[in-house]
N, C-alpha and C positions, 0 to 999 in steps of 0.2 A: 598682688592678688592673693588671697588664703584659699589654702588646698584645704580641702574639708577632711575634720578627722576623720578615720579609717578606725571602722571598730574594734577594737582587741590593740591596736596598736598604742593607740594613743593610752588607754588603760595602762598597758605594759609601762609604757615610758613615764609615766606619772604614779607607779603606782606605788615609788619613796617621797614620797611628799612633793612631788612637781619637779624634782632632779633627775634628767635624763641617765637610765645607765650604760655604764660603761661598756664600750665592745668588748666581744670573748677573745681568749685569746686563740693563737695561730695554731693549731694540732700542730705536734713534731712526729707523725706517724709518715713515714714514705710514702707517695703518690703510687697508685696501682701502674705496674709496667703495660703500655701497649698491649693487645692479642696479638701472639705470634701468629703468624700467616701459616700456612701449609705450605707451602714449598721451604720457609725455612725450618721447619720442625722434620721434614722430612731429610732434609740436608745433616740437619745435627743428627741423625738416626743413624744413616748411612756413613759420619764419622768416626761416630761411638762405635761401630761394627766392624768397621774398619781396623781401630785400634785395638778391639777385642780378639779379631780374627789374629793380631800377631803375636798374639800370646799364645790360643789355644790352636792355631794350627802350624804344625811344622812342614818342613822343606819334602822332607820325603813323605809325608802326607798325600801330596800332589804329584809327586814324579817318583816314578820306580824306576830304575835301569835293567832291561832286558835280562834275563836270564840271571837272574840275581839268586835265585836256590842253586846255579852250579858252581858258586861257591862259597854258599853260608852256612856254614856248618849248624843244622836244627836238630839238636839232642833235645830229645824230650823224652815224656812218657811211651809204652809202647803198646797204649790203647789202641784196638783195630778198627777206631770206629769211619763214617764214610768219608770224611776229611781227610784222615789221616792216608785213605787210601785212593783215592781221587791223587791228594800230591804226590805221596809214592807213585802213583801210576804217571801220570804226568814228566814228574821227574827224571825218570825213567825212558819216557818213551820220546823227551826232546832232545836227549844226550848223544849226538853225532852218531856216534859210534853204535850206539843200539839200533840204528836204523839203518846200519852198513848192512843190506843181504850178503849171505855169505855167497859164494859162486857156486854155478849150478855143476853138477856132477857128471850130464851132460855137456858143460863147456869150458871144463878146465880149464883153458886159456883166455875167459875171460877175463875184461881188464875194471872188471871191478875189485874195489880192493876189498881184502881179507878184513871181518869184522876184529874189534878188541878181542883179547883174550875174558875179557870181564865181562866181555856182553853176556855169556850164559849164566855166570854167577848174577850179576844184575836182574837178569830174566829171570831166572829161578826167583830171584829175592821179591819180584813186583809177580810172578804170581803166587807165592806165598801170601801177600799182603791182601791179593782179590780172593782168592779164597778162605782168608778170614773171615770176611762177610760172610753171614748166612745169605744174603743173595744180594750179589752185587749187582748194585747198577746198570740198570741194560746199553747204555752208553761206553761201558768198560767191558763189555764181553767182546767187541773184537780185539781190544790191547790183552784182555787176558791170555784170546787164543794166540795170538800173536809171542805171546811170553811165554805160550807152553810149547810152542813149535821151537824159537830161538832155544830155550833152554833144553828141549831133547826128551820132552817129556810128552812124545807124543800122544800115549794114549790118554790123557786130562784134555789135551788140545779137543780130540777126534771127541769126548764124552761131553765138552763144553759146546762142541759144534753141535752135534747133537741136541743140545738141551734148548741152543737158540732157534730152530728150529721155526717157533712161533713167527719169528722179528726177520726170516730171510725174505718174505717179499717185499717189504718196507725199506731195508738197510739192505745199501747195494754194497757196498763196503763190507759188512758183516757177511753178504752171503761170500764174496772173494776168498776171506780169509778162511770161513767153512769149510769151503770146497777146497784149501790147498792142506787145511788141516787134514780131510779126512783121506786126501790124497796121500798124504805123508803117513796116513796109518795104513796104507794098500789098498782100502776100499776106492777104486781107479770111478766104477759105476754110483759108489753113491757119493763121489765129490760133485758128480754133474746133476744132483737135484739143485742143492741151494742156487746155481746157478739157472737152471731152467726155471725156477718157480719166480725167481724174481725177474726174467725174463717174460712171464704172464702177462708184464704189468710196464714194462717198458725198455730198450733195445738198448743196451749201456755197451761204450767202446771197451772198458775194462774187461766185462762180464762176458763177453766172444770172445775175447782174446784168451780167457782163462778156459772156459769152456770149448774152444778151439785145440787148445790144448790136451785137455783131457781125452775129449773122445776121439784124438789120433792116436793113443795108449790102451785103445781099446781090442782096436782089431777086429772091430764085427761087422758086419757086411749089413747089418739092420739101421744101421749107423753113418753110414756115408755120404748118403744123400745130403741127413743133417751137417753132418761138419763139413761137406762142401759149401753148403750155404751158409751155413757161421763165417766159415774162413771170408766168404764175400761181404759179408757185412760188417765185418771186422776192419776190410780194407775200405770200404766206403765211409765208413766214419772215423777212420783214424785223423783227419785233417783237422778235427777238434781238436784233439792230443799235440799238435808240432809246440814248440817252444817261443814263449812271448817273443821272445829278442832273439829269436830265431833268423839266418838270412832270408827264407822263405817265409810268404804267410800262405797258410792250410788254405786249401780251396775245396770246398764239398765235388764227391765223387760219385757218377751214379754208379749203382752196380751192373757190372757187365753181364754178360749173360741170364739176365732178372729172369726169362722164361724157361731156360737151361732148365736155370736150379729150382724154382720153381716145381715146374715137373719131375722133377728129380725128389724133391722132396717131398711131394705129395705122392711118389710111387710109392712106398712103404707104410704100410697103414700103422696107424698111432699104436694100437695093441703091440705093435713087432718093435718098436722102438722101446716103449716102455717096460716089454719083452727081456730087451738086451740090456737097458741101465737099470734094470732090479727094482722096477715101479711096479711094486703090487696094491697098493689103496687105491681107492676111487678118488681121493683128493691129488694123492701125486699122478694120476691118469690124467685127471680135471686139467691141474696145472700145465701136464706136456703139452697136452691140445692145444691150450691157449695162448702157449708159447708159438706152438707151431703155428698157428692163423696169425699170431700176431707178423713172424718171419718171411709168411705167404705175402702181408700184405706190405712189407717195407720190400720187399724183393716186385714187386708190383700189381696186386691183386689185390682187390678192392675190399675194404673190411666188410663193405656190404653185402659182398656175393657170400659170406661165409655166415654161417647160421648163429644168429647171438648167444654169447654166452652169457648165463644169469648173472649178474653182478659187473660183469666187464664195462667199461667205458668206448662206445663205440665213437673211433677219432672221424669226422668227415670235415670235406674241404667244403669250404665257402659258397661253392657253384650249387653243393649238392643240401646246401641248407635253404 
């Protein structure tokens, strides 16, 4: 059977004189590779990154070992800038020994032990460094105060307590140190603001204890209602404070005689208190008050029965929402 020519074909193959031509020859060009898939281009990524990370990252890259500045000798420039004073301070303030209190004067025979001889040279040396700053960091003002007490330099201590001022009802921490700084300058009355004013705002087992403190150094009779009722509140929330690995675990305590004191603390009207701790503004007035309702009502008195204060956060229980 004849296949019918095919237009252009038959042309082609006839078209040296009726002699079919030759076929082309075979390309020697490489056949295109396969498309790599996505999961293996993805694989070869994460090798190549793999062997890249061993070059540019090294061992201490990823692991530092503890306390590695108490003994690497960092000589360098002796620019003041905030780096340099952040680890100065730091450095400083995790070294055993700077944190040894020395023993109280009052208890001689306690058995805590005697700080280094260097801690006051130390102390001197990291608040030289924070008062290079023109204004240091609000984060470093209570190691600053902390470094003007240890080194003996009280009156910087009492002038920095002073300046923070702003930051005592926020930083419960900062107002502690405040108040032992300004104690450590004689003023006994004005160590017990920073303590009250952050007491406005919330009932901290530190902040009694310190303020507990204070206003039995007082000796005023405008005052006793209050540090009776501190001292109670002091013991009722100590059971925060026992020790993780303690034999005992802390068991919340109510406060005993909550009407006593109570009463007791509301016989002395706020004018006579603020009287006796040297509160003349209408802010440090503001502040006692606020303290005291807030002590009325952790002592057992309803935050409701007491007249709002503007700005204050009124706490209520569950039943009464």
């Amino acid at each position: 059977m004849d296949t019918p020519d095919l237009p252009g074909i038959h042309s082609a193959a006839t078209s040296t004189g009726g002699t079919p031509a030759p076929p082309s020859p075979r390309s020697s060009a490489p056949s295109p590779a396969p498309a790599e898939s996505k999961g293996d281009a993805r694989a070869r990524r994460i090798a190549a990154a793999v062997v890249r990370s061993r070059t540019e990252y090294k061992p201490e890259h990823a692991y530092t070992e503890r306390g590695w500045f108490l003994t690497t000798d960092h000589a360098g420039a002796s620019k003041k800038d905030r780096q340099h004073v952040e680890y100065a301070a730091t450095y400083r303030a995790l070294v055993p020994s700077f944190l040894s209190p020395s023993p109280s004067p009052s208890s001689p025979s306690s058995s805590t032990p005697a700080p280094d001889p260097s801690v006051k040279e130390e102390a001197a040396r990291a608040l030289s460094d924070l008062l290079a700053v023109s204004k240091p960091p609000r984060e470093l003002t209570t190691t600053a105060i902390r470094a003007a007490v240890l080194a003996g330099r009280i009156p910087e201590a009492a002038q920095l307590a002073r300046d923070a001022r702003p930051h005592w009802r926020a930083n419960v921490g900062l107002a502690v140190e405040a108040s032992a700084a300004l104690a450590a300058a004689g003023d006994v009355a004005e160590s017990t603001h920073p303590l009250l004013f952050t007491m406005a705002y919330a009932l901290h087992h530190p902040v009694l204890v310190a303020l507990g403190a204070q206003l039995r150094l007082l000796h005023a009779p405008e005052v006793d209602g209050l540090r009776e009722a501190v001292d109670a509140l002091a013991v009722s929330r100590a059971w925060a404070f026992t020790p993780l690995f303690g034999g005992e675990r802390g068991v919340p305590r109510p406060v005993e005689r909550g009407g006593e004191l109570r009463a007791a603390l509301g016989a002395t009207p706020p004018e006579e208190i603020a009287g006796a701790l040297g509160m003349e503004d209408a802010e440090e007035r503001r502040l006692l008050v606020a303290a005291l309702r807030r002590m009325e009502g952790a002592l057992g008195r309803q935050m409701d029965e007491a007249e709002a204060i503007p700005g204050e956060r009124v706490e209520r229980g569950v039943r009464e929402l």
